[in-house]
C-alpha positions as CSV (number, residue, x, y, z in Angstrom):
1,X,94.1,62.7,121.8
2,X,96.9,63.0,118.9
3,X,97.6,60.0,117.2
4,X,101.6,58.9,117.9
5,X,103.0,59.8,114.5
6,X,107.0,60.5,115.2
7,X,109.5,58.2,116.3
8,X,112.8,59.5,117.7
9,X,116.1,57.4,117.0
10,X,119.0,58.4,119.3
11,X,121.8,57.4,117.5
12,X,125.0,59.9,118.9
13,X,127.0,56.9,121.2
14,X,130.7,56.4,120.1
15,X,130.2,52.9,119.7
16,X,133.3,52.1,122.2
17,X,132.5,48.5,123.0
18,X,133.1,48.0,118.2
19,X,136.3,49.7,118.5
20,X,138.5,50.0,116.3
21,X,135.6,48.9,113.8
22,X,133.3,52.0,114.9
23,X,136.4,54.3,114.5
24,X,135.5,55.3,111.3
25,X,132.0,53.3,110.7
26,X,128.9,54.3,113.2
27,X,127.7,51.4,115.2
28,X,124.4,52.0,114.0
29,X,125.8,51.1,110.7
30,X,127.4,47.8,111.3
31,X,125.6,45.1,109.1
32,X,123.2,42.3,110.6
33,X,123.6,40.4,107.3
34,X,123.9,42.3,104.3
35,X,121.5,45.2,106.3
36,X,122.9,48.1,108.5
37,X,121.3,47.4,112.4
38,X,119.3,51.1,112.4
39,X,117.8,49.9,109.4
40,X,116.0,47.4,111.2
41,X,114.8,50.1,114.2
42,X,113.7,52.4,111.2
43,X,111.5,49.9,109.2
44,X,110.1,49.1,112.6
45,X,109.0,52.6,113.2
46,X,107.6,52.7,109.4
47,X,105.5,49.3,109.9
48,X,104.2,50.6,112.9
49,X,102.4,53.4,111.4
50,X,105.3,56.3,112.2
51,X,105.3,58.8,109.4
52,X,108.2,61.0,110.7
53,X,111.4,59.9,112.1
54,X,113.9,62.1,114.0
55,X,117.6,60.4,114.0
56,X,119.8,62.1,116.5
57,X,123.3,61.7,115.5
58,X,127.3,63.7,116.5
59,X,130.0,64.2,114.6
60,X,131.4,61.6,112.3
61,X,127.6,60.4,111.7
62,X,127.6,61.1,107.6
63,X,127.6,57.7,107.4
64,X,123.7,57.4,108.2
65,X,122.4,60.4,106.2
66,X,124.4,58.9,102.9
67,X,122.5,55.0,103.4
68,X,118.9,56.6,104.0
69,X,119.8,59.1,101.1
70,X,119.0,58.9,97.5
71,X,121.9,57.3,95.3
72,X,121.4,58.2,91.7
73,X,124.7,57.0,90.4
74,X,124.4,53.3,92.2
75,X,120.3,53.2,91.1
76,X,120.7,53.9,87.7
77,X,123.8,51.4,87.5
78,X,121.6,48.8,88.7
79,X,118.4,49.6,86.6
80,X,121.0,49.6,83.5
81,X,121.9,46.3,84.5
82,X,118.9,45.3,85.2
83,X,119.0,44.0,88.4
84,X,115.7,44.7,89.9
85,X,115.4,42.8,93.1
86,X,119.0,45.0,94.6
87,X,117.4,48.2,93.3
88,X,114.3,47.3,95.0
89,X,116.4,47.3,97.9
90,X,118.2,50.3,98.2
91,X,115.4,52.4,97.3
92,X,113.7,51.1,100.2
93,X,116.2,53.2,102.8
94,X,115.6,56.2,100.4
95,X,111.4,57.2,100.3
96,X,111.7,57.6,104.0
97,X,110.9,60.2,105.8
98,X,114.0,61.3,108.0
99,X,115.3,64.0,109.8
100,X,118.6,64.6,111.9
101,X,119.9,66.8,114.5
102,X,123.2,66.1,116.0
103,X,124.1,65.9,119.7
104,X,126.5,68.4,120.5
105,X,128.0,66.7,123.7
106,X,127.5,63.5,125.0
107,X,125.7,64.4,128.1
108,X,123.1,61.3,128.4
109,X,120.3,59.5,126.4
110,X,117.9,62.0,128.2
111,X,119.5,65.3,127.2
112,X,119.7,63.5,123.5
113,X,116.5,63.5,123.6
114,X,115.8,66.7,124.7
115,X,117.2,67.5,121.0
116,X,113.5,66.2,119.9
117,X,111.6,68.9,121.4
118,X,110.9,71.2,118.7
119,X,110.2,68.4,116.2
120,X,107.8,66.5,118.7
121,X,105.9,69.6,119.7
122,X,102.9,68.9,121.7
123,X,102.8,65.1,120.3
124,X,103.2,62.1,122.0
125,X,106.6,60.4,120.4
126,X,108.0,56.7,120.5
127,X,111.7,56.6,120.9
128,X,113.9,53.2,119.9
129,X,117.0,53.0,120.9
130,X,119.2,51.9,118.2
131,X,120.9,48.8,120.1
132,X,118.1,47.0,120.5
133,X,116.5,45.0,117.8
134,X,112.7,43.6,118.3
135,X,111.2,41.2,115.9
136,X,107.5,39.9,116.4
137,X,107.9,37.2,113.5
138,X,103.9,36.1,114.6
139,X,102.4,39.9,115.3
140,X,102.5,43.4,115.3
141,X,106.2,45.3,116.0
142,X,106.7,45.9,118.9
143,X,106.7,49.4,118.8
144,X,102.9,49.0,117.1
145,X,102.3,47.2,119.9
146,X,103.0,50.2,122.2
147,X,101.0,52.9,120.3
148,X,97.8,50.4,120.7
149,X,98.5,50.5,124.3
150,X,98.9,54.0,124.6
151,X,95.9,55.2,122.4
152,X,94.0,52.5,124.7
153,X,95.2,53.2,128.2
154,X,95.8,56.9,127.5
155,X,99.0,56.4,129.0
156,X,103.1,56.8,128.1
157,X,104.3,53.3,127.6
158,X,107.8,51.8,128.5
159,X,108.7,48.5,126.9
160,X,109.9,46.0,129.3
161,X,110.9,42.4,129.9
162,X,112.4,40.5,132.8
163,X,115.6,39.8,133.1
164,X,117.7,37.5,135.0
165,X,119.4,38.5,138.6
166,X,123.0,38.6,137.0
167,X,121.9,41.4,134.5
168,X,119.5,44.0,136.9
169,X,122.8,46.1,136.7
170,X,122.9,46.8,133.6
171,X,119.3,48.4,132.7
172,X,116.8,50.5,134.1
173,X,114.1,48.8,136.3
174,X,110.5,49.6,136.9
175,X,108.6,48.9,139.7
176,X,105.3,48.3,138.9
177,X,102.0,49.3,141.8
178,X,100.3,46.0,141.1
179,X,97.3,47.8,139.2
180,X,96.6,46.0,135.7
181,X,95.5,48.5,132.4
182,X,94.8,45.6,129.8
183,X,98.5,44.1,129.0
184,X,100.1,46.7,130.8
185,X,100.8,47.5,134.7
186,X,101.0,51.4,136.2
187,X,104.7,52.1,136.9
188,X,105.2,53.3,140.5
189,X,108.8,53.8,140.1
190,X,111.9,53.4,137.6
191,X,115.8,53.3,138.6
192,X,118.8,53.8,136.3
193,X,120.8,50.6,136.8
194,X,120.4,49.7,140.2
195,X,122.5,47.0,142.3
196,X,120.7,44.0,142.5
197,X,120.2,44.9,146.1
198,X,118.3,48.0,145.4
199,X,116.5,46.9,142.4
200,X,112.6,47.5,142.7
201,X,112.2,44.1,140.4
202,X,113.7,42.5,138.2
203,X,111.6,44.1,134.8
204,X,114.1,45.9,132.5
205,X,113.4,48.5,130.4
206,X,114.3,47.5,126.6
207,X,114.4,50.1,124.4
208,X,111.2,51.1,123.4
209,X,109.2,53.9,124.7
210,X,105.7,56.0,123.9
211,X,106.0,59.3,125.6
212,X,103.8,62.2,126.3
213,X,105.6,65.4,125.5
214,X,105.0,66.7,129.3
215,X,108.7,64.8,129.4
216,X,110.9,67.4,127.9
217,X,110.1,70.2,130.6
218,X,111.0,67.2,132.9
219,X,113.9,66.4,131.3
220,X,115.2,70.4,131.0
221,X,114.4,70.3,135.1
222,X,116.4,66.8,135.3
223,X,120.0,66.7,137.1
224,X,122.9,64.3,135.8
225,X,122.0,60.7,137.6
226,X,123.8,57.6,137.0
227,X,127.4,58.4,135.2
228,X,127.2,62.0,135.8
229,X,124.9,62.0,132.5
230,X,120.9,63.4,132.1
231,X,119.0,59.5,132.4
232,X,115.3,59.5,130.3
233,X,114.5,57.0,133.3
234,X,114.9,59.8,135.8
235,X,112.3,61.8,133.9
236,X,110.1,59.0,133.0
237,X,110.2,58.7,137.2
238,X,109.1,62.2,137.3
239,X,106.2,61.8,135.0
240,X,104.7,58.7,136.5
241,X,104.7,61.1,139.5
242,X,102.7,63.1,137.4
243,X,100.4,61.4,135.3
244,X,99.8,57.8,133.7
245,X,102.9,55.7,133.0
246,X,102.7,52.2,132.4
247,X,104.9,49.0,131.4
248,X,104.3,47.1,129.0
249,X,105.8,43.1,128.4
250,X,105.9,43.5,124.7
251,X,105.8,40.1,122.8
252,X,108.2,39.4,120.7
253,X,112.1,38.5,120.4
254,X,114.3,41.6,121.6
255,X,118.1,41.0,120.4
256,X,121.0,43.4,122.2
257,X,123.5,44.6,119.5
258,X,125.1,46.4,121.6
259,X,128.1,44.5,122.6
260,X,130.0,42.1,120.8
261,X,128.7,38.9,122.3
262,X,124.9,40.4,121.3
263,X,126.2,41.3,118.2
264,X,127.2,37.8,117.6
265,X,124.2,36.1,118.5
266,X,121.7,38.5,117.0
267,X,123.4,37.7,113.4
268,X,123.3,34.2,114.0
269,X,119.8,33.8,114.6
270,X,119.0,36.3,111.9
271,X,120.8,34.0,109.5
272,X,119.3,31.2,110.7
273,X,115.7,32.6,109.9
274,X,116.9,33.7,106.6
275,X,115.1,31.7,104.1
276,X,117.8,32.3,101.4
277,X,120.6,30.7,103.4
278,X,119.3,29.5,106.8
279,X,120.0,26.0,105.7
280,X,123.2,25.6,104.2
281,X,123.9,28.3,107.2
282,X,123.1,25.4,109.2
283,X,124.9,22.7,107.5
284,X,128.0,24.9,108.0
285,X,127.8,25.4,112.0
286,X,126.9,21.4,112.3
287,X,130.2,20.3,110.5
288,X,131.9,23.3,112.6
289,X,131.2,22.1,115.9
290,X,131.4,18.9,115.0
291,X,134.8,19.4,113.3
């Protein structure tokens, strides 16, 4: 069995819900602290043991290439001035491994994906979707988590968690046929963002997934689903018809920055563990709310 060695990062959304920020900035470049969010989903994929990354971008995208690019006038400035520890830093986004390919139209996050087929191959892939931020401050990443599953279980893997009743809506949900593969449960079906009503459970699917590459002829056979657009969940529903698919309650702390009010909290809390400023970061919102 081949060993999960690519990660695929779709990254082509317009970023409507940061407008006007994401006008001329991509979303994926918006700063949780002083570091762009698809940093965080790329050093994931690099601690997990990924050694090729696929970034799918669309127009107005440069902005990505440029911070994961080398910078030879801003590094030797900083080596000049001897300030190691920033250097350190921005060298870190630039011995990476990265490719792009941009989406031409924005017709789904499965027909995104669909872009990965030629660098996949006949490989199983993760993909991390570039809202979604997972930190395991205690273990593995979560997307480590995922390969170990699916070397194990010989299975694709979709990261899930539950979510509460209010929020079904708003993600795609697995139901699960009640047969346990170590951490993991077999999926018997998945739904793109189903009313509550019609919701199989109440497990969401978060943003991670380990996928065998039997998905893309799915996904080339797939129809437009929910929003008129090609859904990966429809296809992940067709492969659990046709081999193993499980789902998997990774541990670990996922944060949404994909709306404003995530957004928001996920920099909070990601100040708040930040050794460097955590506590005078806490000094300032006591005196706040207590102003």
């Amino acid at each position: 069995m081949n060993k999960v060695k690519k990660a695929v990062i779709p990254a082509a959304g317009l970023g409507t819900r940061f407008l006007p920020a994401t006008k001329a900035v991509p979303k994926e470049m918006l700063p949780i602290l002083d570091k762009p969010t698809i940093q965080y989903i790329v050093e994931e994929a690099i601690e997990s043991g990924i050694e090729d990354i696929l970034i799918i971008t669309s127009r107005g995208k440069e902005a990505i290439e440029n911070h994961f690019d080398k910078a030879y006038e801003l590094e030797d400035t900083l080596l000049k001035k001897e300030k190691h520890d920033l250097l350190e830093k921005v060298q870190k986004t630039s011995d990476i491994n990265i490719h792009y390919i941009r989406q031409k139209e924005p017709l789904g996050l499965g027909h995104a994906i669909l872009y990965a087929k030629k660098f996949v191959g006949d490989e199983p892939f993760g993909v991390m979707l570039g809202d979604d931020i997972v930190v395991n401050r205690d273990g593995a990443p979560c997307l480590k988590q995922m390969i170990d599953i699916y070397e194990k279980d010989k299975a694709s893997v979709i990261g899930v968690k539950q979510v509460p009743d209010e929020e079904v809506s708003r993600y795609g949900i697995v139901k699960k046929t009640g047969k346990e593969t170590d951490k993991a449960s077999q999926v018997d079906e998945l739904v793109e963002k189903p009313p509550l009503e019609e919701a199989p459970s109440n497990l969401a699917i978060m943003g991670r997934y380990v996928i065998s590459p039997r998905v893309f002829e799915l996904l080339e056979k797939t129809k437009p689903g929910s929003g008129g657009e090609i859904q990966l969940t429809d296809a992940l529903n067709d492969l659990a018809k046709k081999e193993s698919v499980v789902a998997y309650e990774f541990e670990g702390i996922r944060y949404d920055a994909g709306d404003l009010l995530g957004y928001l909290k996920t920099t909070v809390e990601f100040a708040l563990h930040r050794e460097d400023i955590s506590e005078d970061f806490k000094k300032y919102l006591e005196n706040l709310l207590n102003s």
